[in-house]
C-alpha positions in Angstrom: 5.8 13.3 -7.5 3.9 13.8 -4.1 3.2 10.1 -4.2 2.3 7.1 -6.3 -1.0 8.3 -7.7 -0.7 12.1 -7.2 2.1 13.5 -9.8 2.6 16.2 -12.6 1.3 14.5 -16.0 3.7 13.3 -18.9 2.8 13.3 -22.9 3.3 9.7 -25.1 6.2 11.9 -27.0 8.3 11.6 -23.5 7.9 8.1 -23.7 9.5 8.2 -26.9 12.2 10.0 -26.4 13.0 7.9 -23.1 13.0 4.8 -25.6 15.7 6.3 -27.7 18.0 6.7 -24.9 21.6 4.3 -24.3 20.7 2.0 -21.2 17.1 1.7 -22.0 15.8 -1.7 -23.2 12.1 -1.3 -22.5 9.5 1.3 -21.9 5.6 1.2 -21.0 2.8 3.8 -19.9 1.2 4.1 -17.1 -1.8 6.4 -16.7 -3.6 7.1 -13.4 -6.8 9.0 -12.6 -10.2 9.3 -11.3 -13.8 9.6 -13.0 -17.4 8.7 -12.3 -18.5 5.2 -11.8 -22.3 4.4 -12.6 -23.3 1.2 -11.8 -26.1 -0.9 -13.0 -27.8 -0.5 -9.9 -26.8 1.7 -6.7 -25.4 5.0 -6.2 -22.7 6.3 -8.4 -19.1 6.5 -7.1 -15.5 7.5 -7.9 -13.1 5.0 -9.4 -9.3 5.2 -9.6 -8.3 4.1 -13.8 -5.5 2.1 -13.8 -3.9 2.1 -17.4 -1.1 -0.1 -18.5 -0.1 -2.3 -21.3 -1.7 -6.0 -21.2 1.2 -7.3 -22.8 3.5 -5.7 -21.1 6.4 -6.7 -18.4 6.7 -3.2 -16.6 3.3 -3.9 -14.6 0.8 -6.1 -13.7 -2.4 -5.8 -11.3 -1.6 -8.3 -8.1 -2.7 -11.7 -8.5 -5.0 -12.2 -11.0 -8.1 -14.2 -9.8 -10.3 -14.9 -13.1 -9.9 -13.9 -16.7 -7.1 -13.2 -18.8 -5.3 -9.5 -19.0 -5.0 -9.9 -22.6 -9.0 -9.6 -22.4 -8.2 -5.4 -21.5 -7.1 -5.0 -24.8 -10.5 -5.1 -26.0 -12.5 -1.6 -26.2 -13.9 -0.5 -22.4 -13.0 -4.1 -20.9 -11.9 -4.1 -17.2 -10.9 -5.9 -14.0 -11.7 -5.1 -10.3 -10.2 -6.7 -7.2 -12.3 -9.3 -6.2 -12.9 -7.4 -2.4 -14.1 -5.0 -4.5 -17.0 -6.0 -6.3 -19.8 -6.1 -4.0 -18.9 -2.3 -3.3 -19.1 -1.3 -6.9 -22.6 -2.6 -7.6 -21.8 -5.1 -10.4 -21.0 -8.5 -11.5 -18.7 -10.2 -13.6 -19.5 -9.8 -17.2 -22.1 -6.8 -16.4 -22.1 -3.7 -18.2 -21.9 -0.4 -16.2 -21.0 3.1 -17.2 -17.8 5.2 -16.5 -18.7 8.9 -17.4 -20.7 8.1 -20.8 -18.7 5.2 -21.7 -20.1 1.5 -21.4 -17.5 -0.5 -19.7 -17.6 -4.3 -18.8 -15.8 -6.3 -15.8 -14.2 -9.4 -17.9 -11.9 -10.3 -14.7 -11.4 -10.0 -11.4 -7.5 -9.7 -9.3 -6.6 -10.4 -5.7 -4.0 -8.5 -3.3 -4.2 -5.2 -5.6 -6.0 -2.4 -3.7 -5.1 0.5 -1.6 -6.7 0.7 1.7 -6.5 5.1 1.2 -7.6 5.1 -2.9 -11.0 4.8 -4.4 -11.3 1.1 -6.3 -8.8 0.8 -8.9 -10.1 -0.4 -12.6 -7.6 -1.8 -14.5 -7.3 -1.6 -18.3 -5.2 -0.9 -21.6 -3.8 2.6 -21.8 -6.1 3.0 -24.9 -9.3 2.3 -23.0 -7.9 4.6 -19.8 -7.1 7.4 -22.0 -10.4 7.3 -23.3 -12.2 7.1 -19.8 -10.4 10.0 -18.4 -10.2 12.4 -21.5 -13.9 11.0 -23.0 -16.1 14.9 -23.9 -12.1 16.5 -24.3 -9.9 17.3 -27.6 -5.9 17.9 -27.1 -3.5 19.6 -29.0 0.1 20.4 -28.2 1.3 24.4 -28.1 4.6 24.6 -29.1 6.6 28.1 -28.7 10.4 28.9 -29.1 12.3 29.8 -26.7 14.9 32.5 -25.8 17.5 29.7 -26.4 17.8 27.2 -28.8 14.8 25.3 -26.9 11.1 24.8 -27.9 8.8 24.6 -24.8 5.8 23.0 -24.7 2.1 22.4 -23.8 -0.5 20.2 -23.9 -4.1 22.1 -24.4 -7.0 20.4 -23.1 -10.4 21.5 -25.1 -14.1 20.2 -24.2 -15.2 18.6 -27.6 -18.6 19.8 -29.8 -20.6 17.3 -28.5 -24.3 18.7 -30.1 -24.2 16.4 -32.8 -23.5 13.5 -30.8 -25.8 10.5 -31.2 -26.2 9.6 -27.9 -27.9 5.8 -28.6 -25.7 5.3 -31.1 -22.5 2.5 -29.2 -19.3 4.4 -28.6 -16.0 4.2 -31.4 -13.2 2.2 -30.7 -11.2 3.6 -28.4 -8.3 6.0 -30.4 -4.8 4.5 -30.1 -2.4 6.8 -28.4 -0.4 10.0 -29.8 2.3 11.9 -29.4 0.1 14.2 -27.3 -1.4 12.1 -25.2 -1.3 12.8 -21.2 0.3 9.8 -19.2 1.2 9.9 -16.0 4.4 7.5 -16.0 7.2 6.0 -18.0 7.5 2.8 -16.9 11.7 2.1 -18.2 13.3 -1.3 -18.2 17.2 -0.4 -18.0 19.7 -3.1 -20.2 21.4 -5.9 -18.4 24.4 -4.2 -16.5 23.3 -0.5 -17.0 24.1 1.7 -13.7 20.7 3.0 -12.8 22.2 6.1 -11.2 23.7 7.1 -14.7 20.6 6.4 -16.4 18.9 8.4 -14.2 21.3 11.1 -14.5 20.5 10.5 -18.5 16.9 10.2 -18.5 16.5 13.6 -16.4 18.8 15.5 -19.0 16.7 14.4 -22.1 13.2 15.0 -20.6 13.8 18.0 -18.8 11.6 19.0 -15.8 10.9 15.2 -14.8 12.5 12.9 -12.1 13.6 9.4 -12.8 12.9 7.2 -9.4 14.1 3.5 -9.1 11.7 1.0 -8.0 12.9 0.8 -4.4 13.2 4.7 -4.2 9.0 5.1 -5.3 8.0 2.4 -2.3 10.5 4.4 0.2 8.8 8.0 -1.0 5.3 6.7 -1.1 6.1 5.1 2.8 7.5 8.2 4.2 4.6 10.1 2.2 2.1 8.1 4.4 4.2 7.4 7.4 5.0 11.7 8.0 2.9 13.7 6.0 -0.5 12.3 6.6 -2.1 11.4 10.2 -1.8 7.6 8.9 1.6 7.0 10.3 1.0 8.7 13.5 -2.3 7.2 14.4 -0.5 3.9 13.6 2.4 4.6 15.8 0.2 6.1 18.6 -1.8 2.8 18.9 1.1 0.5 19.2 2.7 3.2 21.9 -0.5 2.6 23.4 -0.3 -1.3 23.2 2.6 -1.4 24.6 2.0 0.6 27.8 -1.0 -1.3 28.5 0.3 -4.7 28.0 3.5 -3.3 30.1 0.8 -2.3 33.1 -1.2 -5.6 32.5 2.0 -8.0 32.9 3.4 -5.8 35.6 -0.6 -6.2 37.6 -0.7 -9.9 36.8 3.1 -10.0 38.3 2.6 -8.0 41.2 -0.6 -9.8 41.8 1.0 -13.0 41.9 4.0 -12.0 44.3 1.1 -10.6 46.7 -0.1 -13.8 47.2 2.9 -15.3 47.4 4.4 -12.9 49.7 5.2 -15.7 52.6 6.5 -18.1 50.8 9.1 -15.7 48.9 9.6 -14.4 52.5 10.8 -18.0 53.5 12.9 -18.0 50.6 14.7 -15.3 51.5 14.9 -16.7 55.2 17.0 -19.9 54.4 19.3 -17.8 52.7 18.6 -17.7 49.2 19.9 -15.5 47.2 18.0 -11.9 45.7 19.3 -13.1 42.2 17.4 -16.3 42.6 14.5 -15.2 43.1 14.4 -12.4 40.5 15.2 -15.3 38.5 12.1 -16.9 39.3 9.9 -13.9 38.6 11.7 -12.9 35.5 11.3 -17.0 34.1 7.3 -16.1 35.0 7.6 -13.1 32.9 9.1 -15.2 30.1 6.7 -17.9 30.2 3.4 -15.0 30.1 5.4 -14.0 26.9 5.4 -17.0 25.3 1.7 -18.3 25.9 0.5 -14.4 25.3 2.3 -14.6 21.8 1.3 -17.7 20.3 -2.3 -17.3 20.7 -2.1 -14.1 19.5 0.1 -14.7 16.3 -2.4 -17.6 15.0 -5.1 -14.9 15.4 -3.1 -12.4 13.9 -2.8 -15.2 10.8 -6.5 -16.1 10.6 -6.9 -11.9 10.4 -5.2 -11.3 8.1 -6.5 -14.6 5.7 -9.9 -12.6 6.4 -8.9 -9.0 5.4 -7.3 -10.2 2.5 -10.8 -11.1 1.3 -11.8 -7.8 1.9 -8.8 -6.0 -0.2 -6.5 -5.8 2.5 -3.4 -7.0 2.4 -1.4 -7.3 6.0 2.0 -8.3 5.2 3.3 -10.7 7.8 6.9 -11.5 7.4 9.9 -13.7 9.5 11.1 -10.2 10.4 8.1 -8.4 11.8 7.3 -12.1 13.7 10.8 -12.1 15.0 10.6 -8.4 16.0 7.1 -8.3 17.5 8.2 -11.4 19.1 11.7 -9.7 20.8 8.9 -6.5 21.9 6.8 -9.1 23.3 9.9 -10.3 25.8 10.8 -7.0 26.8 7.6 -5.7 27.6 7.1 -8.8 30.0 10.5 -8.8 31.2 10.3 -4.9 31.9 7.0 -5.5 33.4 8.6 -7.5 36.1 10.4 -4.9 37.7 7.5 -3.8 39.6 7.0 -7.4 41.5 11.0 -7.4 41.7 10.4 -4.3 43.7 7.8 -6.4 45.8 10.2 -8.4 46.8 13.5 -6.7 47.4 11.4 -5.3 50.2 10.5 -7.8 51.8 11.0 -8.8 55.9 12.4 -12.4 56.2 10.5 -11.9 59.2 7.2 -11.7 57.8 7.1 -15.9 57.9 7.1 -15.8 61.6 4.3 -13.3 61.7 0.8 -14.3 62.6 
């Protein structure tokens, strides 16, 4: 698995054999891919099939908005994300195309699309299968090997599709078989089961696959995006960059302000007060541009991301990342003061009796 939606293809008889296996109390597929969306009305464009079972527990699609998931298990019924719709072309309850299929949008979900992935379209594994495989027959090649073994491997073949009627409504969608392509096994472990055994296990009796905890996929799919694409980096680069501006902003607004208070810090330091005094009073101005920079900012922050949630982005504002943008916040002010500190250890008590 490179990451979440890009990942070697699995067969329904894997899921059955994962079943079978001490540990496991529950297991669902997942299938993934991209086809052609055709809209009532626009251009045509690519859509991401998510496939999973309505009645499941293993997955569900965000928040769901309107309609009912148990609506998907009806033949080429889907739901889009609600930021999503406009985009697409259609309305709820319209009819479009995906491929040659019809397809319908019964519902709508909130919070449950990727910024990076073409719109996902969620529905049963029935009606995904026959989205992505519609024109194509499978069959399963089966050889023995030099050991006690049997490899193998599912054939893809483009259907006879001369005789096809092609006013005539499209069949049910087939229920799956053994030879059906999925791209996960979703597994539920039993109450108490050590996940690292039943890793061990699963990976012993479907050979040339990985079993990932849930925790494990999120950490693989962040360090995917974070260091192998330019995501992470540009990310990174622009809050270096926000932070060395608003270091050299503070640091003007400070120096500015112990310019023009020059004589009177001069005075200051004339009747005897101390150095550590009057960094003091610099740093508590520091402190204080923190504090009225941040709250602003964070109620902005708030209201954005309330906004780009309606456009199928999800900014995920937790007590931590307030706390920690909060503790960058006072060190970037406090650090900025050093240049006005500077200012000021240099200056001539006798600067007040100057003209």
């Amino acid at each position: 698995m490179v990451h979440f939606e890009l990942t070697n293809p699995l067969m329904m008889e894997q899921l059955k054999q994962a079943k079978s296996i001490k540990g496991v109390k529950r297991v669902e597929p997942l299938i993934i891919g991209s086809t052609r969306w055709d809209p009532p009305r626009g251009e045509i464009s690519s859509v991401r099939i998510m496939g999973f079972d309505p009645s499941g527990v293993l997955f569900k699609p965000g928040e769901v908005a309107q309609g009912n998931l148990k609506e998907l298990e009806k033949p080429y019924q889907i739901m889009l994300d609600e930021s999503r719709l406009e985009s697409m072309n259609v309305r709820l309850n319209e009819i479009a195309k995906i491929r040659s299929l019809p397809v319908q949008v019964v519902g709508l979900t909130k919070n449950s699309q990727s910024i990076v992935s073409s719109t996902f379209a969620f529905t049963s594994v029935e009606n995904a299968s026959a989205y992505l495989n519609t024109g194509f027959s499978s069959r399963v090649d089966c050889k023995l090997g030099s050991g006690k073994g049997m490899s193998c491997r599912t054939v893809y073949e483009k259907a006879n599709s001369q005789d096809k009627n092609e006013e005539s409504l499209p069949p049910k969608p087939e229920a799956l078989n053994l030879a059906t392509p999925i791209t996960y096994v979703l597994v539920q472990a039993e109450p108490g089961q050590d996940l690292e055994i039943l890793k061990k296990e699963l990976e012993k009796a479907l050979p040339g696959t990985k079993a990932h905890t849930k925790a494990e996929m999120i950490q693989i799919n962040t360090d995917y995006w974070q260091k192998r694409t330019s995501i992470g980096s540009i990310l990174g680069l622009g809050a270096v960059v926000g932070v060395i501006v608003g270091m050299v902003v503070v640091g003007q607004i400070l120096y500015s302000s112990v310019a023009d208070h020059i004589k009177e810090f001069g005075t200051l330091k004339a009747m005897g007060v101390s150095d550590k005094f009057i960094y003091g009073v610099i740093v508590e101005q520091a402190l204080w541009m923190a504090i009225l920079g941040y709250i602003p900012a964070m109620i902005i922050c708030g209201g954005l991301s309330r906004w780009m949630a309606t456009q199928g982005v999800a900014i995920l504002i937790t007590p931590l990342s307030v706390g920690g943008v909060f503790g960058i916040t006072l060190i970037m002010c406090v650090g900025s003061a050093f240049f006005a500190i500077q200012k000021v250890t240099r200056i001539d008590p006798a600067i007040v009796f100057k003209s």
